[in-house]
Structure formats: C-alpha cells, structure tokens
C-alpha atoms as an extended CHARMM CRD file, in Angstrom:
* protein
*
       268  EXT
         1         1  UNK       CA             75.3060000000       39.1600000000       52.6710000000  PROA      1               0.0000000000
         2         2  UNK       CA             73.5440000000       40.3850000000       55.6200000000  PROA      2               0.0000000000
         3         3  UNK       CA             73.0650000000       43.7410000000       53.3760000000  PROA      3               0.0000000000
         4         4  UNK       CA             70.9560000000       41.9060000000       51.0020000000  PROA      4               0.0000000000
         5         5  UNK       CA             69.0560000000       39.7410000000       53.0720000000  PROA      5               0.0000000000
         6         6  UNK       CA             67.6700000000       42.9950000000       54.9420000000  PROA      6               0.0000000000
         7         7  UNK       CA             65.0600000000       43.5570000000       52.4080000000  PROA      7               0.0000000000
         8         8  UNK       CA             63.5680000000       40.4210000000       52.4250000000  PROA      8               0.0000000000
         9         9  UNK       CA             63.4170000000       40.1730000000       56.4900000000  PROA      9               0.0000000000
        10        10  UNK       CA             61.9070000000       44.2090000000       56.6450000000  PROA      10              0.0000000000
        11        11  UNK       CA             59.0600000000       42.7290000000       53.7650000000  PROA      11              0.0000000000
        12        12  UNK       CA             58.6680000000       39.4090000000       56.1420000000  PROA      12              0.0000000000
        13        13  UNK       CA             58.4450000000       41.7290000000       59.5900000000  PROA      13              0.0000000000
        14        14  UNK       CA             55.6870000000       44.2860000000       57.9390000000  PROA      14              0.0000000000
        15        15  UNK       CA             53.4870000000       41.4360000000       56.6260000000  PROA      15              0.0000000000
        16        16  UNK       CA             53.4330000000       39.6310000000       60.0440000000  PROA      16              0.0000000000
        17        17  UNK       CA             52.6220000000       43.1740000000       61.8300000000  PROA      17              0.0000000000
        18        18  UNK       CA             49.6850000000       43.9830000000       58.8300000000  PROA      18              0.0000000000
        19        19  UNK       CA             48.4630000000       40.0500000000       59.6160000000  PROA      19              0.0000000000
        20        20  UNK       CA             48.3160000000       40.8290000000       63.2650000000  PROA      20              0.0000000000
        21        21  UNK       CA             47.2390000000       44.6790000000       62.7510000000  PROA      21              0.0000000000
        22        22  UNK       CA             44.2300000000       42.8920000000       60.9900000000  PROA      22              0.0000000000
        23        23  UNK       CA             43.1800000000       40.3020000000       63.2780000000  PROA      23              0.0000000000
        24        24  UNK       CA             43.2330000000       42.9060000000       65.8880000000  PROA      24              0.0000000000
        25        25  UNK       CA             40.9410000000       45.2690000000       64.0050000000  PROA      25              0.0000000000
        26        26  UNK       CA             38.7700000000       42.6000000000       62.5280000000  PROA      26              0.0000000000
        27        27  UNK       CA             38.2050000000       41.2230000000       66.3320000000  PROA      27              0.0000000000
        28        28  UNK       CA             37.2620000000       44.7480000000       67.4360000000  PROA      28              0.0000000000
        29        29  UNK       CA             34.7800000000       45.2880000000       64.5090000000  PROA      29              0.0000000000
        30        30  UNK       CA             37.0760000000       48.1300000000       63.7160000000  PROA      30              0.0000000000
        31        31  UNK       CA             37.2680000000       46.7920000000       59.9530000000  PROA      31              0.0000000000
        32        32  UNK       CA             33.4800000000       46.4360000000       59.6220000000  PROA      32              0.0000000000
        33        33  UNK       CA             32.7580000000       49.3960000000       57.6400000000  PROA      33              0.0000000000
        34        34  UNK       CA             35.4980000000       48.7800000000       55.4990000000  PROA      34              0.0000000000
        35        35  UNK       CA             34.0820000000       45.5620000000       54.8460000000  PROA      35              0.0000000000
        36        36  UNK       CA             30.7880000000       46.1920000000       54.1870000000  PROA      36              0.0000000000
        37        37  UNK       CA             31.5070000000       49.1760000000       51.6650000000  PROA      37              0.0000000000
        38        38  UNK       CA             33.7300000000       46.5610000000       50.0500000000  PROA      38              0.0000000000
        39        39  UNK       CA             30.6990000000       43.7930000000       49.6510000000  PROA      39              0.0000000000
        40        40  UNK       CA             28.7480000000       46.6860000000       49.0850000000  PROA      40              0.0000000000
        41        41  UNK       CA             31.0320000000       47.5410000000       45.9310000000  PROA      41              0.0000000000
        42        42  UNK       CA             31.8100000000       44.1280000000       44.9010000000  PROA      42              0.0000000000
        43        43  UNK       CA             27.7730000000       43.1590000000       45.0920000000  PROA      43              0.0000000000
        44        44  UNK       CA             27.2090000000       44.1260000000       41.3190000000  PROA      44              0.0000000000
        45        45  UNK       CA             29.8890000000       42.1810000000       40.2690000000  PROA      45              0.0000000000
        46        46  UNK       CA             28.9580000000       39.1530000000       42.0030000000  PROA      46              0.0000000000
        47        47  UNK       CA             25.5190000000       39.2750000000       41.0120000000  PROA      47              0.0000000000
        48        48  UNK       CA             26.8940000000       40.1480000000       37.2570000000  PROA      48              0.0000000000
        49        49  UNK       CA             28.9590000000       36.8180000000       37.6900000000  PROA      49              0.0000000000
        50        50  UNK       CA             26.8380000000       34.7400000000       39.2540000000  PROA      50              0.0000000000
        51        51  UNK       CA             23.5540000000       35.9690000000       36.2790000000  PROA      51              0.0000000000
        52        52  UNK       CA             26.5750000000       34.1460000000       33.7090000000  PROA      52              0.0000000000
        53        53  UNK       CA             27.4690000000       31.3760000000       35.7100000000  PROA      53              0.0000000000
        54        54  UNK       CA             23.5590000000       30.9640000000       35.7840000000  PROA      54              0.0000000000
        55        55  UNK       CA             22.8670000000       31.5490000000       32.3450000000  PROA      55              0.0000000000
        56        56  UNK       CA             25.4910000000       29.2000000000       30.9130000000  PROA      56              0.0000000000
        57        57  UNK       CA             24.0020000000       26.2050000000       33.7090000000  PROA      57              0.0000000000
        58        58  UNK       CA             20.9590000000       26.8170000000       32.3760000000  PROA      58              0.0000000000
        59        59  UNK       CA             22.3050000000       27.0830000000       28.3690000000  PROA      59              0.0000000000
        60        60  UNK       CA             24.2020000000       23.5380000000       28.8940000000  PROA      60              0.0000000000
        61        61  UNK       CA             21.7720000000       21.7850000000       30.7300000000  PROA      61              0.0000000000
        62        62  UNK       CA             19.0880000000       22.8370000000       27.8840000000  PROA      62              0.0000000000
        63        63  UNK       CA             21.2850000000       21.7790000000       25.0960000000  PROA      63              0.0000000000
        64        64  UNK       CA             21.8870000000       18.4850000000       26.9970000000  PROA      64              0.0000000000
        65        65  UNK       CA             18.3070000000       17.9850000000       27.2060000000  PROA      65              0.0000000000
        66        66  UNK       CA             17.7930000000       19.3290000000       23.7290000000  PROA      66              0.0000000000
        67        67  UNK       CA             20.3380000000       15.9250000000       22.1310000000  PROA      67              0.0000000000
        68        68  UNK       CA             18.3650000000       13.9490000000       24.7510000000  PROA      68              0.0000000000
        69        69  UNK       CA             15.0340000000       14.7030000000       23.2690000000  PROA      69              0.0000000000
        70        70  UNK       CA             16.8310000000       14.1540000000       19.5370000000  PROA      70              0.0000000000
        71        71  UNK       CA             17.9090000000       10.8280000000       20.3250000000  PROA      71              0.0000000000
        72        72  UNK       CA             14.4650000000        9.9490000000       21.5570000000  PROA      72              0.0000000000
        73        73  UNK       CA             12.9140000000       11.1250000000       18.7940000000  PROA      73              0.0000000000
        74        74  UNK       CA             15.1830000000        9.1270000000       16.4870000000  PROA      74              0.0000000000
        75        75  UNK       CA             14.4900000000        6.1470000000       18.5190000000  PROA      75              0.0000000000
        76        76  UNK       CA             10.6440000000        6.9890000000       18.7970000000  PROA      76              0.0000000000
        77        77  UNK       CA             10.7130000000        7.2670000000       14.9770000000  PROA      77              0.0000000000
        78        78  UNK       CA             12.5330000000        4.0140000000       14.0840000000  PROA      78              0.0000000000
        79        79  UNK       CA              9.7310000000        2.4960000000       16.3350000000  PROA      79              0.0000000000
        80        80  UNK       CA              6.9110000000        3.8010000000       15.0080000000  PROA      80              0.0000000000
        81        81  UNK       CA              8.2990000000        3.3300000000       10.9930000000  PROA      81              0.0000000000
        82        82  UNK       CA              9.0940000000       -0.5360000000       12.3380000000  PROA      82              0.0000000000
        83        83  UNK       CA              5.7820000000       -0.7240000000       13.3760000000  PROA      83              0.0000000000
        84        84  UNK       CA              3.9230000000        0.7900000000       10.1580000000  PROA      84              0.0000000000
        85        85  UNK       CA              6.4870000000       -1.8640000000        8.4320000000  PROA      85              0.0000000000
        86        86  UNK       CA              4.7480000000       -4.8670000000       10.7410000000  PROA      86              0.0000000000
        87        87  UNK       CA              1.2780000000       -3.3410000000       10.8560000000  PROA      87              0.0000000000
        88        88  UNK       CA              1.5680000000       -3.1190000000        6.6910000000  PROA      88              0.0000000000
        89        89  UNK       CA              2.7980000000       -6.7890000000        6.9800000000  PROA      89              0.0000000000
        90        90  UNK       CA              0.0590000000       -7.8120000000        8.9180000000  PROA      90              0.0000000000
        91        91  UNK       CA             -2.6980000000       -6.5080000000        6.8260000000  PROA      91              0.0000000000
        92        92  UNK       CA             -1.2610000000       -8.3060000000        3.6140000000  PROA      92              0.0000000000
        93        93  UNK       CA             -0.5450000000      -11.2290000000        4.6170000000  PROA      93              0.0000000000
        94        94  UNK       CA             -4.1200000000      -11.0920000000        6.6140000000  PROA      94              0.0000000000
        95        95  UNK       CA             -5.8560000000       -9.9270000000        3.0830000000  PROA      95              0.0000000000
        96        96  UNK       CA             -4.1760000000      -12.6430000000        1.5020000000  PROA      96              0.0000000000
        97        97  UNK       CA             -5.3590000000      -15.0950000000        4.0450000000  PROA      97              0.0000000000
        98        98  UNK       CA             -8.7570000000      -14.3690000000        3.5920000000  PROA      98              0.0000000000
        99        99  UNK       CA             -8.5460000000      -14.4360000000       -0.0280000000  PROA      99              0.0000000000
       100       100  UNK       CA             -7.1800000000      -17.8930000000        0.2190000000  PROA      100             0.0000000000
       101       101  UNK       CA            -10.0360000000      -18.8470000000        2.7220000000  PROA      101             0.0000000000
       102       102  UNK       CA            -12.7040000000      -17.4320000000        0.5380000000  PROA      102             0.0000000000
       103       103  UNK       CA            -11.4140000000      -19.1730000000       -2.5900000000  PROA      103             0.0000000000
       104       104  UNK       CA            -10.9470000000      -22.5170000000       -1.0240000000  PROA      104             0.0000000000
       105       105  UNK       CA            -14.1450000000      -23.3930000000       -1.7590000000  PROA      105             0.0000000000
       106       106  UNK       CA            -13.9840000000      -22.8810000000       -5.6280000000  PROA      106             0.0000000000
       107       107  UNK       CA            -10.7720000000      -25.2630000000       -5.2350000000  PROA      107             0.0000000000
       108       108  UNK       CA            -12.1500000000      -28.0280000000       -3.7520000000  PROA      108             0.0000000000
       109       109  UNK       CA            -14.7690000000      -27.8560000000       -5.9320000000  PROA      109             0.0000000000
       110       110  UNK       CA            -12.6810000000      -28.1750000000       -8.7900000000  PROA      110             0.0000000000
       111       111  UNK       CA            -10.8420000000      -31.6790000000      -10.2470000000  PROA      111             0.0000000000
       112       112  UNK       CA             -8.2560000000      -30.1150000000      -11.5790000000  PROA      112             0.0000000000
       113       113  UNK       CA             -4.4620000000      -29.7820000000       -9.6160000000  PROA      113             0.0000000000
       114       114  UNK       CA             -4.5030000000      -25.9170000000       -9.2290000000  PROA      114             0.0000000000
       115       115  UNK       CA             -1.7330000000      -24.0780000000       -8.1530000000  PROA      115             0.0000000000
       116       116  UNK       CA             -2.5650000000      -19.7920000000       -6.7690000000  PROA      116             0.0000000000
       117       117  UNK       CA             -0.2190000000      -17.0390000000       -7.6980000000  PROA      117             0.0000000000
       118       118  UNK       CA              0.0720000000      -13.5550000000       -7.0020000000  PROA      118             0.0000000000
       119       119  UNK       CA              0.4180000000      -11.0150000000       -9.9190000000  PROA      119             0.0000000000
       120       120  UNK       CA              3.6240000000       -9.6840000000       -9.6070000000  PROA      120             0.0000000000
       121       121  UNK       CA              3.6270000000       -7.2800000000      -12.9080000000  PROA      121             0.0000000000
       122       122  UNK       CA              2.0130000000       -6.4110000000      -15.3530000000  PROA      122             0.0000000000
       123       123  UNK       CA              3.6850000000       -5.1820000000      -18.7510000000  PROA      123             0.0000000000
       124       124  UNK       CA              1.3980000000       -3.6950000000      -21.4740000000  PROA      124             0.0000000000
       125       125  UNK       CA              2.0310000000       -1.6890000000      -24.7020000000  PROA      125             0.0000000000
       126       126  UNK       CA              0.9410000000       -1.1360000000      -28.0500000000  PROA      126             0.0000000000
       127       127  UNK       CA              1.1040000000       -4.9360000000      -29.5940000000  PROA      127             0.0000000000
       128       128  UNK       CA              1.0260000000       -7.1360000000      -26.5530000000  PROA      128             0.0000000000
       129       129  UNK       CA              0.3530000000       -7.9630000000      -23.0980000000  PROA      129             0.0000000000
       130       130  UNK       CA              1.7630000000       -9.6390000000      -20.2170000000  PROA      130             0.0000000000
       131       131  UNK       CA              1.2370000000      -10.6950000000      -16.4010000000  PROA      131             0.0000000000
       132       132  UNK       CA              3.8950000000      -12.0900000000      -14.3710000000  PROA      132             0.0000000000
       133       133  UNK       CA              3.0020000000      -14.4180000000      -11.5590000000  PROA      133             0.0000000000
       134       134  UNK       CA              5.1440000000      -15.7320000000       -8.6100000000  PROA      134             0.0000000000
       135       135  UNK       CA              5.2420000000      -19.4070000000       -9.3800000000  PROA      135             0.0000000000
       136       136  UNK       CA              7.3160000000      -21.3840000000      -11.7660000000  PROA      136             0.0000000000
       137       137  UNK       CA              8.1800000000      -24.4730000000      -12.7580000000  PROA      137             0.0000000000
       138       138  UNK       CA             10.0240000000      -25.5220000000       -9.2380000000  PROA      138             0.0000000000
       139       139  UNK       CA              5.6050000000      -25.3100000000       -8.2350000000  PROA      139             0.0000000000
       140       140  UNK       CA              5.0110000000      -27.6520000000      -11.3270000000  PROA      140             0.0000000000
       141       141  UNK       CA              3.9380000000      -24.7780000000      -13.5280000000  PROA      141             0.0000000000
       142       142  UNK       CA              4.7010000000      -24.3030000000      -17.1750000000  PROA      142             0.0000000000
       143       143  UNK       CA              3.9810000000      -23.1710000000      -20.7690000000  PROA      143             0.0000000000
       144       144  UNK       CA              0.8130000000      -23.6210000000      -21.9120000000  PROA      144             0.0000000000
       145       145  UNK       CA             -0.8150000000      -24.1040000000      -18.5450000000  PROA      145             0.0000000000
       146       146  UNK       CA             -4.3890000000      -22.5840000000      -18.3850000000  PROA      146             0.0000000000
       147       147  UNK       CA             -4.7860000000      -19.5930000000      -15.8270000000  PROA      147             0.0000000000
       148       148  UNK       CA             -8.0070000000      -18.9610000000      -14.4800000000  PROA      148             0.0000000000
       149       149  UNK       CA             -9.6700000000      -16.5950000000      -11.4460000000  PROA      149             0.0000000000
       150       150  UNK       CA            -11.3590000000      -18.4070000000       -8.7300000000  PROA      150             0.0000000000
       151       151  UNK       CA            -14.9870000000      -18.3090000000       -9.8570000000  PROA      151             0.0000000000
       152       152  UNK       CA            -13.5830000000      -20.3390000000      -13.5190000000  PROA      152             0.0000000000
       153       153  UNK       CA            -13.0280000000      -17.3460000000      -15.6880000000  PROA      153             0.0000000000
       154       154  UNK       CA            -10.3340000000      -18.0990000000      -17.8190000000  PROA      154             0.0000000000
       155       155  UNK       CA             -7.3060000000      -15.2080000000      -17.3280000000  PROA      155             0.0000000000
       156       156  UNK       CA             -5.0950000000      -16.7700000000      -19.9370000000  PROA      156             0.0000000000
       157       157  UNK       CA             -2.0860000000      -19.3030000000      -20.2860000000  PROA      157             0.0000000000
       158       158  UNK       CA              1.4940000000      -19.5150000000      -19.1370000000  PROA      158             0.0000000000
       159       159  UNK       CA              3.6810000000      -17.9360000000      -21.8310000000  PROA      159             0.0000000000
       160       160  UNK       CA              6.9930000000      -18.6310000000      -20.5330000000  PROA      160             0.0000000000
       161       161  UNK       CA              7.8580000000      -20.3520000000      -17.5240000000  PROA      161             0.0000000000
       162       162  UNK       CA             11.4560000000      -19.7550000000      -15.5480000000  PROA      162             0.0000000000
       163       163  UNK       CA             12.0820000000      -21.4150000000      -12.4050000000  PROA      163             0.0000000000
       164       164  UNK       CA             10.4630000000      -19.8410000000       -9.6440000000  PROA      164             0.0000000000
       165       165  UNK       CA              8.1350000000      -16.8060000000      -11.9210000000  PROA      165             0.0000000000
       166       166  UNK       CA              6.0940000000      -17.0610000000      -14.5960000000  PROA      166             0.0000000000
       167       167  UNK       CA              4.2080000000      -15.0290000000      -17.3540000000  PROA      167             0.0000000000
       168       168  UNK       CA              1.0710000000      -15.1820000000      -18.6120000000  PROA      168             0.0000000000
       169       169  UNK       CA             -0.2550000000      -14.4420000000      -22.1050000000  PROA      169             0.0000000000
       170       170  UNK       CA             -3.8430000000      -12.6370000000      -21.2370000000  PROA      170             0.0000000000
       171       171  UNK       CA             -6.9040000000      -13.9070000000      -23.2190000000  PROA      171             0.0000000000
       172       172  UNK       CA             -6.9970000000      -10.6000000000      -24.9490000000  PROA      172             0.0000000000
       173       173  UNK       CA             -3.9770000000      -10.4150000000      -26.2870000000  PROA      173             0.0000000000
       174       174  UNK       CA             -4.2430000000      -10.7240000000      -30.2860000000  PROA      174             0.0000000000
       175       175  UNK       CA             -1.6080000000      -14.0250000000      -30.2100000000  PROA      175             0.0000000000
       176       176  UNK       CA             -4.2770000000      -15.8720000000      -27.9620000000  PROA      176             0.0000000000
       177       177  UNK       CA             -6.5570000000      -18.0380000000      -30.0690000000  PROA      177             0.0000000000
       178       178  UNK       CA             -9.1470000000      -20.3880000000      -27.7360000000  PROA      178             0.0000000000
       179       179  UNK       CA            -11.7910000000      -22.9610000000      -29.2870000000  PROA      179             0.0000000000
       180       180  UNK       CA            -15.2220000000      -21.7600000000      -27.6060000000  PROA      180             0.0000000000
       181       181  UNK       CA            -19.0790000000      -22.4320000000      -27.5040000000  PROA      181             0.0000000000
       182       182  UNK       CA            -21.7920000000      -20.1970000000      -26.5240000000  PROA      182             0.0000000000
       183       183  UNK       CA            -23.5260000000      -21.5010000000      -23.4750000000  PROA      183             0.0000000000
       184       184  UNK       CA            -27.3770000000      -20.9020000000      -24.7860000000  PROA      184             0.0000000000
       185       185  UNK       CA            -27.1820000000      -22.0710000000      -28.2520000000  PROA      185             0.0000000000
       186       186  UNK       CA            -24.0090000000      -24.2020000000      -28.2050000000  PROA      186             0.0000000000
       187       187  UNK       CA            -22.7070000000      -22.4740000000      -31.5880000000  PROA      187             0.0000000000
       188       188  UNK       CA            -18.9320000000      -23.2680000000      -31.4060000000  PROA      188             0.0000000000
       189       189  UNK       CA            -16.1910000000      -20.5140000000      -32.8550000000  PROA      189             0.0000000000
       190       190  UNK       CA            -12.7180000000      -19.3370000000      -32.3110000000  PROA      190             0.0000000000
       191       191  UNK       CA            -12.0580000000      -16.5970000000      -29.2880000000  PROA      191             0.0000000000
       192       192  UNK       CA             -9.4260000000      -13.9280000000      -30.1220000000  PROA      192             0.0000000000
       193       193  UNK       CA             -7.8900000000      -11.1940000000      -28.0570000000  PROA      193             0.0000000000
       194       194  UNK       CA             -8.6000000000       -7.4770000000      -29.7100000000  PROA      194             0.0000000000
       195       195  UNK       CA             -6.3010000000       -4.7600000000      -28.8180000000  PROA      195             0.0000000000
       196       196  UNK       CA             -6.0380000000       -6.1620000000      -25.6280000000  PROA      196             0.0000000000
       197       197  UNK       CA             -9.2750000000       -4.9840000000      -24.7730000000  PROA      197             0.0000000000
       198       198  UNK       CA            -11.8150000000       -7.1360000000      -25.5560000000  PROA      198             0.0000000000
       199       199  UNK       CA            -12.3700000000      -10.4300000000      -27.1330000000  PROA      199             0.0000000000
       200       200  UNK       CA            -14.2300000000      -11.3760000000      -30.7270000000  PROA      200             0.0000000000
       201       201  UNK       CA            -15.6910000000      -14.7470000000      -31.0600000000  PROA      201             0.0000000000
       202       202  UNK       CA            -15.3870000000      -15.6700000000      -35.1620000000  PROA      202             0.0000000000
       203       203  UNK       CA            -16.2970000000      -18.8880000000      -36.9480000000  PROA      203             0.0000000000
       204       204  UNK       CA            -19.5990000000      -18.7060000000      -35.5670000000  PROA      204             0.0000000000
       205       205  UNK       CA            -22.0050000000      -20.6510000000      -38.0510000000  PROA      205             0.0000000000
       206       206  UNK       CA            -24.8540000000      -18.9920000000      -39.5090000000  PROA      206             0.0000000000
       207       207  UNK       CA            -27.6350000000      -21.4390000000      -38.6270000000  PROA      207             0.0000000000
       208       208  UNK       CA            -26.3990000000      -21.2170000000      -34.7860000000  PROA      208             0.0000000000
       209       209  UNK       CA            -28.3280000000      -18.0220000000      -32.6030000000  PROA      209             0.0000000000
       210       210  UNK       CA            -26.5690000000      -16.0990000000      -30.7760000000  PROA      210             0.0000000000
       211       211  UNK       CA            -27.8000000000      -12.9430000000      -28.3020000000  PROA      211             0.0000000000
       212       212  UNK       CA            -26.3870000000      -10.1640000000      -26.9560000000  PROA      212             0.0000000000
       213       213  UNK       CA            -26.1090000000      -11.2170000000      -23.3000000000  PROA      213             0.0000000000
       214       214  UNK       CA            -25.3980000000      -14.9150000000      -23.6930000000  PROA      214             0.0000000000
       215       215  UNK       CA            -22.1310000000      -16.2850000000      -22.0380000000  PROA      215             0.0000000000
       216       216  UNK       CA            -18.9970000000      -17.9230000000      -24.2120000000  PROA      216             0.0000000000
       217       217  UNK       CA            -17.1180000000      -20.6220000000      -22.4000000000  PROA      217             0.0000000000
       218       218  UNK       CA            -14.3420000000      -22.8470000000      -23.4380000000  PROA      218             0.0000000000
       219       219  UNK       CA            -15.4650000000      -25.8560000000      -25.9040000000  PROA      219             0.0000000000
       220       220  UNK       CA            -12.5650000000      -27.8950000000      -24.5340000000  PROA      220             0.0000000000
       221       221  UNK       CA            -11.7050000000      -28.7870000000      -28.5970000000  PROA      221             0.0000000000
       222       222  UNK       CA             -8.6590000000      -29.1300000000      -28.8670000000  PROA      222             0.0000000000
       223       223  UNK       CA             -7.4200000000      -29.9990000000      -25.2380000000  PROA      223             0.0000000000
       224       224  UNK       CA             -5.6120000000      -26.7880000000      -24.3630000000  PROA      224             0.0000000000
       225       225  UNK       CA             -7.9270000000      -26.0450000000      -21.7180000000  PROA      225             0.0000000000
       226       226  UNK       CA            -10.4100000000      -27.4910000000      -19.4860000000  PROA      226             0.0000000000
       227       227  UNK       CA            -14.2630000000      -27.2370000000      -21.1600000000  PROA      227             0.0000000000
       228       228  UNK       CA            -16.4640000000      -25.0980000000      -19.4940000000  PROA      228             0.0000000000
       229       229  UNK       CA            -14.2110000000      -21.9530000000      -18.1740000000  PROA      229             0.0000000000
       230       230  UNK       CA            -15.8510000000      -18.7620000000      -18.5790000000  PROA      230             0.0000000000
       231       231  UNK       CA            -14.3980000000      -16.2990000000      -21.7410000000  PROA      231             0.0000000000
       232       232  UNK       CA            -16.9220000000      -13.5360000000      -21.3220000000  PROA      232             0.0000000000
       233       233  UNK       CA            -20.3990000000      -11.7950000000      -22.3540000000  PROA      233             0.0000000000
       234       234  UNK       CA            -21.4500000000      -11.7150000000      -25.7570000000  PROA      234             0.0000000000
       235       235  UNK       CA            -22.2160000000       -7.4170000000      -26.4830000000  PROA      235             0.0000000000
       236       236  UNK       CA            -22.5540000000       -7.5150000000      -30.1910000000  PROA      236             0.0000000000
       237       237  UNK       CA            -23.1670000000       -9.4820000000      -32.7780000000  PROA      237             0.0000000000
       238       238  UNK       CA            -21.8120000000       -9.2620000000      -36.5360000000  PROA      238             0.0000000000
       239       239  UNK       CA            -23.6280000000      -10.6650000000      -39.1880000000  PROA      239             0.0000000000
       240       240  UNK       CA            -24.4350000000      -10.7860000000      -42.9710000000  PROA      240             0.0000000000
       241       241  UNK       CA            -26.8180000000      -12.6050000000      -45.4420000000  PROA      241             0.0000000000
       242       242  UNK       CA            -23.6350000000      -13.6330000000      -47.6500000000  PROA      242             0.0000000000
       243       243  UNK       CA            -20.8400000000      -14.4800000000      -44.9090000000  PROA      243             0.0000000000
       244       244  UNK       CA            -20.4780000000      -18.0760000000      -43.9050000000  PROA      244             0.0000000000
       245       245  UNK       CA            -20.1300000000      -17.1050000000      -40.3030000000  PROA      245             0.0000000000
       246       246  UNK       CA            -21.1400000000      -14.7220000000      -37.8060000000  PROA      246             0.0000000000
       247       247  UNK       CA            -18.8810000000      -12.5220000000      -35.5920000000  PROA      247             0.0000000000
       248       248  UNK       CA            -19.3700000000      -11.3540000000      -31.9750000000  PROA      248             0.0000000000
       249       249  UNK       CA            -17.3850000000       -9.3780000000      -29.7640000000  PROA      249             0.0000000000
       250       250  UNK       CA            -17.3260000000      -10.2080000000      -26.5120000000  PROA      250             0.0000000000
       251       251  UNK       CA            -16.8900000000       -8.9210000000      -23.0650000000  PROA      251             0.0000000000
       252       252  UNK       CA            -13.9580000000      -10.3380000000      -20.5270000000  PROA      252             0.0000000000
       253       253  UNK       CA            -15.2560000000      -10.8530000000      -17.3920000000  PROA      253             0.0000000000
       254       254  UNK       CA            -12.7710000000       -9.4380000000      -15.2360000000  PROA      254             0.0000000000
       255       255  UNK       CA            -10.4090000000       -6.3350000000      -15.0970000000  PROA      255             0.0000000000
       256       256  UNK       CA             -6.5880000000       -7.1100000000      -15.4770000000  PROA      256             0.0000000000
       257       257  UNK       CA             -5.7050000000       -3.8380000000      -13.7320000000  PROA      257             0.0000000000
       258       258  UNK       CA             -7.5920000000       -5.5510000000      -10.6710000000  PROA      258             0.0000000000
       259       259  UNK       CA             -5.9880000000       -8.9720000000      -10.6440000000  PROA      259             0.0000000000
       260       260  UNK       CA             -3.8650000000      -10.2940000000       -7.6710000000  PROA      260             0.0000000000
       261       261  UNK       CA             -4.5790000000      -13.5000000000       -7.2600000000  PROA      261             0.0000000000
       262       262  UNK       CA             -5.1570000000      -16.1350000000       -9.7810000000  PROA      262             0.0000000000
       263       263  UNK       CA             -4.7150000000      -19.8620000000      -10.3190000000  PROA      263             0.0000000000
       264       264  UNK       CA             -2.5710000000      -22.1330000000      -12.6950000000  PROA      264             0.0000000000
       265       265  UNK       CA             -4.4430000000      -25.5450000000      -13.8240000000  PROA      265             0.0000000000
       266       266  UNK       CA             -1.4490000000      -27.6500000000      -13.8920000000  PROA      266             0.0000000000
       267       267  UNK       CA             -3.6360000000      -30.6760000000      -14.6660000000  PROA      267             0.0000000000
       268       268  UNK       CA             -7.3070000000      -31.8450000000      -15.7950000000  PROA      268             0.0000000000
C-alpha cells in the first residue's frame, strides 16, 4: 500500500516545491522576462480574440437594433395608413356636409317631402340603365317615386325599391315615358329616353313653336311627377309639312357619370 501511494505523494511534494520555486522567482523579478516574452507571444492572439469578441458585440447589437427599427416601422406604418383611413374619412364626410349645406336651400324651398341619397352604383349596358341609391323603403321611399338633383332637374324614378337601397330608372332610359311642356311656347308632348343618351320629346303639335334652345319641363299630366321639374334643352327639332306632330331631341341637363347626390320626392 505504501508502494502505491508513493507516486501520488512524490507528484504532491514537486508541485508544492514548483508553487514555492515560483513565488520565490516571481518576488525577485527573476520570472519577468519570461513573462513578458510570454504576453509578448500571446499579444496577437488576444488582440485576434478580442477583434471577434468585438465584431460579434457589434454584429448582435446591430441586428438588435436592426428588429428594433422593423418593429417601428411596422408600427409607424399602421399609424400613418390609420391616419390616411381618418384623414380620407374626414374629407368625405366634410364634402358631403357641405353638399348638404349648399343644397339646403333648394329644400326648403321646395313643398314637397324630399328624402337625399347617395349614388351607390351605377349599372349600364346595351338596352338599359340603372342607378342605385342608399335609401329604401325603411326612409319612406318607393317605386315610382320621382328623383330629382337639387336645382329641380328631374334624374328619374324609383324602379324597384328593397328595404334599405333603391334603384332608379334614369330619364334616358328607352322604358321611361314622362308627359312634358316646353317652357316658351307651352306645346305639350311625350319625353322618351334614347339610347340612354339623350332624350326626344314626340307628340309635339304642329301649330305649337318650338326653338332650339328652349327648356322642356314636366307638364305634371298625369300625376307621376311634380309639374315644373326640369327634362332638358331642346337641340333639334324634327318636322314635316305632312306629320301631325313635331319631334325634338333634347338635351339632359346633367351627367349621370357625375351624380352623387340626389333626392327622392316621396310626396307633392
């Protein structure tokens, strides 16, 4: 036993003498050289080390910053597309404000019950023509029901009615047929849509004059709309020595690719 125990007690006595010999030596300054051709030596590597250790401080704290500035861009741009949202909202409900205001007075001047709507589509094709509006019959609208702009030019009437939209079948569609007089002369006829572009005036009597330029309005005959909306401008006139009745085409007064607001006459 003590045999094999004397390698382990020779390895303990020569590290305690090596500690000692080296405290001795380092107290003397006998070990400085040694020392500093060993820092001397080891410098590169440090330095090598400590470039890394630098490099890859700097690499993570730059990709930190780099999801930093991502998230505050993603916040900055929800903020500025939730403002564009309210700033969009603004404006249209301010345009729509001052439409109302300016078109207040045209209201009150008015005895009819009139209700406004917005255009909400518009659906044209070959045959026919149609606006949709936002009010129904839960706002006291429904078929029939004259639609006009707010200076009294007459847009058309309620085709169908649901219960909170409409549609409206435009004065120039070729199913609209409105009893009308010319203002000027007071000639009386029948207003038709044409290609739902333009209007003709027919049943015009002979004996009646009618000019280019004079304005058609609604005779009221009939009692399917108010008297005295406006139709359009007379542009050209049709006539012959051996017809009954004269012919004019006529010019709306408004342009349905331009209409937003408009008014339902619910009663007169």
């Amino acid at each position: 036993m003590k045999f094999k125990s004397f390698p382990g007690s020779l390895f303990l006595l020569v590290s305690t003498v090596l500690v000692v010999l080296f405290f001795i030596l380092n107290s003397t300054n006998l070990l400085r050289p040694l020392t500093n051709v060993l820092k001397a030596g080891l410098s590169p590597i440090q330095s090598y080390f400590y470039d890394v250790g630098e490099k890859i401080s700097t690499y993570s704290r730059l990709v930190v910053s780099i999801r930093q500035l991502e998230q505050q861009n993603k916040a900055l741009e929800e903020k500025v597309r939730s403002l564009y949202v309210s700033k969009s909202q603004v404006k249209a409900l301010t345009s729509e404000n001052k439409m109302l205001r300016e078109e207040l007075g045209f209201v009150g001047e008015r005895e009819e019950e009139m209700v406004p709507s917005f255009v909400i589509s518009r659906d044209p094709n070959n045959l026919f023509f149609s606006l949709g509006v936002d009010r129904g019959k839960e706002d006291s609208v429904d078929k029939s029901m004259p639609v006009v702009l707010s200076d009294g030019v007459l847009i058309g009437q309620i085709l169908e009615a649901e219960a909170k939209t409409a549609s409206i079948l435009p004065v120039v569609d070729s199913r609209s047929k409105i009893n009308a007089e010319v203002v000027n002369s007071g000639a009386t006829g029948i207003v038709t849509g044409e290609h739902n572009l333009a209007l003709v005036m027919d049943m015009i009597p002979q004996n009646k004059e009618v000019k280019v330029g004079d304005l058609v309005v609604t005779s009221g005959i009939g009692q399917l709309f108010p008297r005295g909306l406006l139709l359009g401008e007379v542009e050209e006139i049709s006539t012959s020595n051996n017809a009954l009745f004269q012919k004019a085409k006529v010019k709306p007064m408004f342009n349905f690719q331009d209409l937003r607001l408009v008014y339902v006459i619910t009663n007169w």
